[in-house]
N, C-alpha and C positions, 0 to 999 in steps of 0.2 A: 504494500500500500504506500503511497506516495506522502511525503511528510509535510509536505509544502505546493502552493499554485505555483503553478509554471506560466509566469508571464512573458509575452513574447511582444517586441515593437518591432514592425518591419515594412516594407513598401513592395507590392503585388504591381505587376506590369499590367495594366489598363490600356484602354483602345484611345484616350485621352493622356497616358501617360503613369507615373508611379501611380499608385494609391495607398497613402499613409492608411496602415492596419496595426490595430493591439489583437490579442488572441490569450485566452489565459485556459487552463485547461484545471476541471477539477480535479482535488486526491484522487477520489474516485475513478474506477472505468468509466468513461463518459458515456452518457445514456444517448450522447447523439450531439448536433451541431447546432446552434441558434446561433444567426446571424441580424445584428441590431443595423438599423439605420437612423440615422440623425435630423432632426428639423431643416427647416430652410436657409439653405447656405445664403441667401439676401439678405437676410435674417437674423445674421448670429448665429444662425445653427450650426453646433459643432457636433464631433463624436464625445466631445465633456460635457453636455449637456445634462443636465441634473436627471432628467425623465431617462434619459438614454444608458447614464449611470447609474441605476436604479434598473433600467433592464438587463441592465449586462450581469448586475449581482445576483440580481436573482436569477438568469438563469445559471450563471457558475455556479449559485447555492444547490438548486435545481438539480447537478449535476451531467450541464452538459459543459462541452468546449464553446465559450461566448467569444464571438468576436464582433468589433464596430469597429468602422472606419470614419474616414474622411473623402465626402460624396470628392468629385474632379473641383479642379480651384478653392478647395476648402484646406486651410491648414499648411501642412506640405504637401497634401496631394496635387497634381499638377495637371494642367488646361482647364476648363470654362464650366461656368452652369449650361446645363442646357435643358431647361424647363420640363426634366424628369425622363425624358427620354434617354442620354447618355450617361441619367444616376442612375435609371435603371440598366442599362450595360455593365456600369460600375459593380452593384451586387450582382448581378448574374458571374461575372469574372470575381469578385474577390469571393461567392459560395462555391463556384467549381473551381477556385487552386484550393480553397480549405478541403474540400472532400478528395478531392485528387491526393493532397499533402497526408489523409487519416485513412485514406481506401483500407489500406494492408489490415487497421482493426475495426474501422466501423462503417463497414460497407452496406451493413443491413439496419443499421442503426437511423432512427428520423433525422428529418431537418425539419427546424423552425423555423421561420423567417419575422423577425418582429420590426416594428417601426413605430417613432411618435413622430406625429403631425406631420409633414411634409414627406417624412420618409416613411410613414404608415401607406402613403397615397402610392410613391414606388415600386412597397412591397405589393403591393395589389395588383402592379404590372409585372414586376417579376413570380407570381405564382403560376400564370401558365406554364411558362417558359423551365421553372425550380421543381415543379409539383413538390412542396412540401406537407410535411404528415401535419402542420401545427402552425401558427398564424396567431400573433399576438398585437393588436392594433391601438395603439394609445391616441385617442383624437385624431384620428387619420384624415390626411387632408384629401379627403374626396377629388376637391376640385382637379389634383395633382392625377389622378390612376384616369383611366381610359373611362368614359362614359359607361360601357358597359361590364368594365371590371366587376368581378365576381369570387366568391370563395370556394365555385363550385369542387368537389373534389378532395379540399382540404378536410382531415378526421376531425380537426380541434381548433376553434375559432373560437379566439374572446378577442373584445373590443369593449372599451371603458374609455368613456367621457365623464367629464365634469356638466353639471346641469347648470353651470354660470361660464361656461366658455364662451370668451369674448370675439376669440377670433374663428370658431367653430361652431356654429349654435349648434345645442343637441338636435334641435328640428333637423339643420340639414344630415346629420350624423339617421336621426330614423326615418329621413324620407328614404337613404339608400338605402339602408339594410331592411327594410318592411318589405320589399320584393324581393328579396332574398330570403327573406325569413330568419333575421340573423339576428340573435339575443342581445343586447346590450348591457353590461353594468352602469350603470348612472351612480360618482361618490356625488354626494348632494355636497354644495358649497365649493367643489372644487373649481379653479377656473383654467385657462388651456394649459400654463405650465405647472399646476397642480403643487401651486406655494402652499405648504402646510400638510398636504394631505400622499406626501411621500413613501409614507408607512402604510398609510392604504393602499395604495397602488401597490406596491410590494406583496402586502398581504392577501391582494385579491388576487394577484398571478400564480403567487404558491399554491395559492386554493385551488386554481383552475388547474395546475400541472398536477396538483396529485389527486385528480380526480378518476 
């Protein structure tokens, strides 16, 4: 059994150029791969991001290999936004070097794909393309995924909003998912970057993975 995380900081060759990657892998056999994506690089949005750090803990607690990166032009990753279409290239290339990098032990093992707010809206275009077993969406920026993006396929979908999100009203969060049929958690009081209510968030992912 391993005594200590093994953290990793490194740069994945993208179709725009490096792509600054952390990777940290639990003691444990890892149960499988989660791959975090980060809010809006226009935005401020980093892979430091508080929501984003709080996904990547949980899912190492979790016990898988978490990695988040830095979308292209964000950080040291290198070249341009380009309005989620080449962020979504970016996680399709940095989920297939991770699983390429762990084939040899967890070939059979799930992939999760999670994201908050801007990068929740990528994840949603990277799903066809990933088919992941598991999908964790914090305020996902709808506007950002393809009109008709969908969860079809995925085994385990959670998605949590705050019912005071300013920059995401819940309405538009349940006008998408009610044709979908998709369940939402609503924390009451929280607002899009979920100042104060971090603990929840945490504690309602744990819930939903050990279900």
């Amino acid at each position: 059994m391993r005594t200590k995380i093994i953290l990793q900081n490194f740069f994945i060759e993208g179709s725009a150029g490096k792509i600054e990657t952390v990777l940290a892998e639990p003691r444990e056999l890892p149960k499988g791969i989660a791959v975090i994506a980060h809010p809006h690089p226009l935005h401020g949005g980093t892979m430091d991001n508080k929501v984003v750090y709080t996904l990547f803990n949980s899912m190492l607690e979790l016990g898988f290999i978490a990695v988040k990166f830095n979308f292209r032009g964000v950080g040291k990753s290198e070249g341009m936004f380009d309005n989620g279409i080449g962020e979504t290239e970016d996680i399709v290339t940095v989920t297939q070097t991770i699983q390429h990098q762990f084939d040899h032990h967890l070939h059979d093992k799930p992939l999760l794909l999670a994201g908050f707010s801007f990068g929740g809206g990528v994840q949603l275009r990277a799903v066809e393309r990933l088919n992941p077993q598991s999908l964790v969406l914090v305020a996902p920026s709808i506007q950002t995924a393809d009109t008709t993006a969908s969860c079809e396929g995925v085994e385990q979908v959670l998605i949590i909003q705050g019912d005071q999100d300013e920059i995401i009203p819940l309405t538009t969060i349940l006008d998408w998912a009610t044709p979908h049929t998709l369940p939402i958690v609503v924390i009451p009081g929280a607002e899009h970057f979920f100042h104060g209510k971090l603990t929840i968030l945490k504690r309602t992912i744990h819930r939903f993975m050990k279900i």
